[in-house]
TORMI-160227 format. One record per residue (C-alpha): residue number from 1; x, y, z. Coordinates in Angstrom, 3 decimals, padded with zeros to 6 digits. Layout:
N
NUM;X;Y;Z .
...
//
This chain:
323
1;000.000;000.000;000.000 .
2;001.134;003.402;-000.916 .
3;001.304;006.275;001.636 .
4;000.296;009.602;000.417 .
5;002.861;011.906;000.002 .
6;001.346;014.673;002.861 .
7;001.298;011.545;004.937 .
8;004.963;010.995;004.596 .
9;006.175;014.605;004.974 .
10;003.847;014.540;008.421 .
11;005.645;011.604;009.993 .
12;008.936;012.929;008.414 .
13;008.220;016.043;010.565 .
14;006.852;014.899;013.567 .
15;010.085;012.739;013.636 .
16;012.355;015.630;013.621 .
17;010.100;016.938;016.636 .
18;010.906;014.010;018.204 .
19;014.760;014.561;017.961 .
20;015.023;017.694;018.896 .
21;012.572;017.042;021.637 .
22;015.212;014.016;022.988 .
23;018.115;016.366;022.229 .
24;016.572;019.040;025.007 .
25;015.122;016.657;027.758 .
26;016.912;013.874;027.796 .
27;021.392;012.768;028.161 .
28;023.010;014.985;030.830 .
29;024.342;017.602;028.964 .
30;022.751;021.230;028.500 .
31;024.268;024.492;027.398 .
32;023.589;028.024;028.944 .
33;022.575;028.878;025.093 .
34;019.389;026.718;026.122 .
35;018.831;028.265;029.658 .
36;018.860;031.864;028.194 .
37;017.371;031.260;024.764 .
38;013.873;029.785;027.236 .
39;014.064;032.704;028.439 .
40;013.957;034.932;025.482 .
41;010.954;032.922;024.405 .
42;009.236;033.701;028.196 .
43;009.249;030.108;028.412 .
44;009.280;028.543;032.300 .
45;012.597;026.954;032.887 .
46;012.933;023.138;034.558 .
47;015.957;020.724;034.084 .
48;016.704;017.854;036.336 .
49;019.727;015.838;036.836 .
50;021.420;017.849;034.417 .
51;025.103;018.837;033.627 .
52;025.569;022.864;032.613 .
53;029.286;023.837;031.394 .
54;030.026;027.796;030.798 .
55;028.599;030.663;032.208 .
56;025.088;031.061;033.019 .
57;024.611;034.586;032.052 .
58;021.073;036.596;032.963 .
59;022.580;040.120;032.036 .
60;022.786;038.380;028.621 .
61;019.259;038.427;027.962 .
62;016.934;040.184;025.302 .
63;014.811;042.348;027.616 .
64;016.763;044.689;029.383 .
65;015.581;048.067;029.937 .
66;018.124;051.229;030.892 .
67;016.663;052.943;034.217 .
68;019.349;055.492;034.068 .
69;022.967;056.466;032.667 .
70;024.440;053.543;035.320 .
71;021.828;050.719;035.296 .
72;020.177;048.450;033.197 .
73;017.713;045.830;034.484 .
74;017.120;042.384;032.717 .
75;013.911;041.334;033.472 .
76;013.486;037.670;033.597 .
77;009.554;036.475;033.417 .
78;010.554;032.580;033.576 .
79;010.207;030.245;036.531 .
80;013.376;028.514;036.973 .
81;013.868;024.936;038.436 .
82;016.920;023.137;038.202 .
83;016.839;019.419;040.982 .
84;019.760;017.311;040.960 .
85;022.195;019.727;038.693 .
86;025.776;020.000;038.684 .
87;026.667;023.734;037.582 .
88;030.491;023.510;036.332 .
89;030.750;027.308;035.296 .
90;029.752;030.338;037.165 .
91;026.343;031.946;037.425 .
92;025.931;036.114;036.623 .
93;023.208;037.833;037.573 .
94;025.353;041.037;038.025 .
95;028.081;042.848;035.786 .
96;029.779;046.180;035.334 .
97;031.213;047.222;032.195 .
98;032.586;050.823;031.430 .
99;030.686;052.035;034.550 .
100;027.245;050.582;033.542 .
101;025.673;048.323;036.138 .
102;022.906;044.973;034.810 .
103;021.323;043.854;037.573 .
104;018.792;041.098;037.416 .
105;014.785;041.144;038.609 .
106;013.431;037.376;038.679 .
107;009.652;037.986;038.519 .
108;008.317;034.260;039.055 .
109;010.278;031.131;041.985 .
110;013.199;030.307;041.420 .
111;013.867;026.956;042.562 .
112;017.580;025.052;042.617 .
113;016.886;021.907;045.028 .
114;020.430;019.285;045.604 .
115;022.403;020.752;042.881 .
116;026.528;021.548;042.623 .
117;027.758;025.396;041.886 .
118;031.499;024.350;041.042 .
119;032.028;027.845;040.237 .
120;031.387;031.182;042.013 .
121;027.298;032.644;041.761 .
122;027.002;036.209;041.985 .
123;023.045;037.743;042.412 .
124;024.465;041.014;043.685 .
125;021.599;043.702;043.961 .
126;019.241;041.356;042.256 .
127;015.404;041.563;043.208 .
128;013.329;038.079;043.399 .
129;009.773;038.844;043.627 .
130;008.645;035.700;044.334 .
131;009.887;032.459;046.495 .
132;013.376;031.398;046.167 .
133;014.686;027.775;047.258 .
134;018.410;027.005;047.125 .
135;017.791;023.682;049.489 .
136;020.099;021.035;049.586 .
137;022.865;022.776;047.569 .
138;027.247;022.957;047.541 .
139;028.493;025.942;046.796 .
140;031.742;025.159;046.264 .
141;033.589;028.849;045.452 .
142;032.060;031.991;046.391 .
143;028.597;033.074;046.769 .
144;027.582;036.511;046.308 .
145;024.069;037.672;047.476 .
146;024.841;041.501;048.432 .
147;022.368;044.251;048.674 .
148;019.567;041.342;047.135 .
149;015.811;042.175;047.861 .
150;013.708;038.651;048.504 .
151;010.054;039.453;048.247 .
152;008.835;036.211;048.348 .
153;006.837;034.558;051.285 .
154;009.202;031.826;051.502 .
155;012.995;031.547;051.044 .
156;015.278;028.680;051.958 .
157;018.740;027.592;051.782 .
158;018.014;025.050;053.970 .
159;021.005;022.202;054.737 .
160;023.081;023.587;052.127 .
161;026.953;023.820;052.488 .
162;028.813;027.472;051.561 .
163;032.378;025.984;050.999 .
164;033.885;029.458;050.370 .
165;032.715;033.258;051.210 .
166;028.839;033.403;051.569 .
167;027.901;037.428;051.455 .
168;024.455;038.704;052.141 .
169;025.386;042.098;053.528 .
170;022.657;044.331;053.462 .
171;020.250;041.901;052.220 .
172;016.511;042.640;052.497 .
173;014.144;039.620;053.282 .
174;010.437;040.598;053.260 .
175;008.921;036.916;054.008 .
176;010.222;034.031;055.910 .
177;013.972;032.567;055.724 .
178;015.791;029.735;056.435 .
179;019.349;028.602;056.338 .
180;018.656;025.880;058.998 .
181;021.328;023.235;058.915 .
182;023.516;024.767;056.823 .
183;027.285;024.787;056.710 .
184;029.827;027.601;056.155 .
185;033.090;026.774;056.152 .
186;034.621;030.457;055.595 .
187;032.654;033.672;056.684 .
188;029.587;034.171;056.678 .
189;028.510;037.243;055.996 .
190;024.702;038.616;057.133 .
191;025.321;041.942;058.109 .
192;022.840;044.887;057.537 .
193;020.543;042.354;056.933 .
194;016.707;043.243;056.909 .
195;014.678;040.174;058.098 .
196;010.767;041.802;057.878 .
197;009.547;038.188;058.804 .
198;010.898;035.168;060.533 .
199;014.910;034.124;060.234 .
200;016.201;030.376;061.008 .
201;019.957;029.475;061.225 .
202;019.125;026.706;063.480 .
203;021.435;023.835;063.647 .
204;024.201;025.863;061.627 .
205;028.218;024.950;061.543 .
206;030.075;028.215;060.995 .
207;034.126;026.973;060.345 .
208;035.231;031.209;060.418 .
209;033.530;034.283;060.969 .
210;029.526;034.637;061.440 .
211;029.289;038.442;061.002 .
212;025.290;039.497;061.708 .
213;026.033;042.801;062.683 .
214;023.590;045.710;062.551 .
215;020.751;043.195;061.923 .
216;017.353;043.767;062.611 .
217;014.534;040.745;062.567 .
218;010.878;041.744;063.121 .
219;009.878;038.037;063.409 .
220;011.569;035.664;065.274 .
221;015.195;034.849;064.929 .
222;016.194;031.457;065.987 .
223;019.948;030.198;066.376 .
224;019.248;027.204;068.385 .
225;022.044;023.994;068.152 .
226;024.222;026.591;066.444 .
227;028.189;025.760;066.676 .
228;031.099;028.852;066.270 .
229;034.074;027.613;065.690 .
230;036.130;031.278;065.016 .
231;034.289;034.303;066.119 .
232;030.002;035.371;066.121 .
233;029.577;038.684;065.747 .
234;026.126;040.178;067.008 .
235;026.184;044.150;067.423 .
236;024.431;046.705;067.375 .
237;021.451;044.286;066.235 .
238;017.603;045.422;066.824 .
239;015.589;042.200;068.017 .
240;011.548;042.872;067.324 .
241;010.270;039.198;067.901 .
242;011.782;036.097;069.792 .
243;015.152;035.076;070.032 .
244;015.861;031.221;070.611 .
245;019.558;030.530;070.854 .
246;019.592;027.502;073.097 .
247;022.133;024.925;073.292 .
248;024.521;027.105;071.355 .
249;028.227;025.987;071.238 .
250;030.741;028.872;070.633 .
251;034.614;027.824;070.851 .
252;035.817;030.983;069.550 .
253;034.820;034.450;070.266 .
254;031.139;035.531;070.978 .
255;029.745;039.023;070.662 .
256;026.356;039.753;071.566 .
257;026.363;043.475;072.342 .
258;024.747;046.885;072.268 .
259;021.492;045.228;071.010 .
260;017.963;045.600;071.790 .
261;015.870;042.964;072.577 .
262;011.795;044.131;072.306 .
263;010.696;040.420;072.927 .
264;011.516;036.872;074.684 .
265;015.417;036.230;074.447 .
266;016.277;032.254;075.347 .
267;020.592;031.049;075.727 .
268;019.943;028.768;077.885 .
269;021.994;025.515;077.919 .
270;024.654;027.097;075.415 .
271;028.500;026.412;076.498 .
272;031.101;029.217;075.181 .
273;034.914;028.330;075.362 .
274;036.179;031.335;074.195 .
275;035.986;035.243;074.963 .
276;032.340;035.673;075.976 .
277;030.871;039.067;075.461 .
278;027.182;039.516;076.613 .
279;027.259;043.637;077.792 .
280;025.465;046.574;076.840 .
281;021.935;045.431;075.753 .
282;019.108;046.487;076.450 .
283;015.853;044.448;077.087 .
284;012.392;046.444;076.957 .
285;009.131;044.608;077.419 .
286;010.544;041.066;077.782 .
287;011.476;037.675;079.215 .
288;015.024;036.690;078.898 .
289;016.613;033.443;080.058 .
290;020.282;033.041;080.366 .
291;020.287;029.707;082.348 .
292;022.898;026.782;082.978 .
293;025.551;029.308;080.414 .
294;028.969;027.345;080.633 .
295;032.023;029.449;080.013 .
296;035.539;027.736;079.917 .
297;037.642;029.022;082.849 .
298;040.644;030.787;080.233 .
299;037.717;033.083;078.703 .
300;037.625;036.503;078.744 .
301;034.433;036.890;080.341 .
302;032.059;040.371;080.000 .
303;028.509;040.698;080.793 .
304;028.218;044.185;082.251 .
305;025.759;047.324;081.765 .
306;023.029;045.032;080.454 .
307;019.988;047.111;080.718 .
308;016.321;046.302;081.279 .
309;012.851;048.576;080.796 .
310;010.174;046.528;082.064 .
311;011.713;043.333;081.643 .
312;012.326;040.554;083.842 .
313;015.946;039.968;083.362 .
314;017.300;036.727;085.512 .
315;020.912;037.080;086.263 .
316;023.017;035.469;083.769 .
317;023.941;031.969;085.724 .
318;027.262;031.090;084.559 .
319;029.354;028.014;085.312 .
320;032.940;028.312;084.981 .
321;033.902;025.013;083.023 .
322;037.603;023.741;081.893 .
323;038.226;023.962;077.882 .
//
């Protein structure tokens, strides 16, 4: 039996639909041509178990728009998920050339769940309007999250390892964060952070420097199983909602001073085993709990001119412990 000729030239091009189709989704390979050229085409973005070599560029893309003689913003209207992907090349979401600043809004999630950033990431002064997950993931060179405004309701980085310089200074966070059970093994840096909502670093392993000075958290801020292995740094900080910082474990320096605490503070249980500075804060309208606090006997210890307005302030019970 003969098959028509339209017949023929139909299967002939569903065929080649079919190829390019297995070329996209399926092997391990994918190119940032493919990543940005979705995103031309305001197509949502979603790769899993996936292999990306070269630079992931968002300044690259088609719709930027100049909002004045220094900055251009690329405006990115594609969900992007990316589970299980190993990034071998570095991700740009901010560049200066000849004085002229791209930064990057991401107007719908952006999702990267158990996936591998060989290469340093840099979202400097980016805006993400909606929910942003980074769960799960190894950053293995340096991470670069400056001056970055997260609108959504939820954001997580959630028991992800920073194996090199995480920066967030002067971050804003409108809804709800989390970095619980994360890992930094060089500094961390969250200071001049804006937390509007709720902030978790629960159950975090800082190697070097935690720097949160100048913070201020109008939800609660919890730091509970936390371990410091070089130096915390808390100063200066404005505390709106609950703190929880139980069970801490600081064997470097500690720093929690000149801050104001306007609700429930909890350190109870913590041990520190290096210089322990607890002095000059001041505790309006509040609860706060500084029971069974074990301080090795070498430690420069200083908890003076704490301050209360209405509070009930227990005396800081301290047990002088060996290292």
């Amino acid at each position: 039996m003969k098959i028509p000729f339209y017949l023929l030239l139909l299967i002939a091009s569903f065929l080649m639909s079919c190829n390019t189709n297995v070329s996209e989704n399926t092997g391990t390979d994918i190119t940032p041509n493919q990543v940005i050229q979705k995103i031309n085409n305001s197509e949502n973005i979603q790769f899993v178990d996936k292999t990306i070599t070269g630079n992931i560029d968002f300044t690259e893309i088609e719709n930027i728009f100049v909002r004045s003689n220094a900055i251009g913003i690329a405006e990115i209207n594609s969900a992007i998920t990316f589970i299980n992907c190993n990034f071998k090349d570095s991700i740009i979401a901010f560049e200066v050339v000849d004085e002229f600043a791209t930064i990057c809004y991401f107007n719908k999630p952006v999702t990267f769940i158990n996936c591998t950033f060989d290469k340093n990431i840099n979202f400097r002064q980016s805006t993400f309007k909606d929910n942003v997950e980074f769960s799960g993931c190894t950053f293995a060179d340096e991470t670069r999250f400056e001056g970055v405004f997260f609108n959504g309701n939820e954001n997580n980085f959630r028991e992800s390892t920073f194996e090199k310089l995480a920066k967030f200074t002067n971050a804003t966070f409108s809804g709800d964060i989390s970095f619980m059970n994360s890992v930094f093994n060089a500094d961390a840096g969250f200071n001049n952070c804006f937390f509007d909502k709720n902030a978790n670093f629960g159950a975090c392993n800082y190697s070097e420097m935690a720097n949160f000075g100048n913070i201020e958290v109008r939800g609660y801020f919890r730091a509970n199983y936390s371990i410091y292995y070089k130096k915390a740094y808390f100063q200066d900080c404005i505390f709106n909602g609950k703190v929880e910082a139980v069970k801490i474990n600081s064997k470097g320096d500690f720093v929690f001073a000149q801050n104001i605490f306007r609700n429930d503070a909890n350190f109870n249980n913590s041990v520190f085993t290096g210089n322990f500075n607890f002095s000059k804060n001041l505790f309006i309208e509040n609860k706060c709990s500084f029971e069974d606090i074990k301080v090795a006997k070498v430690s420069k210890i200083e908890i003076d001119d704490n301050k209360t307005l209405n509070s009930n302030l227990k005396s800081i019970d301290i047990e002088i412990i060996s290292e």
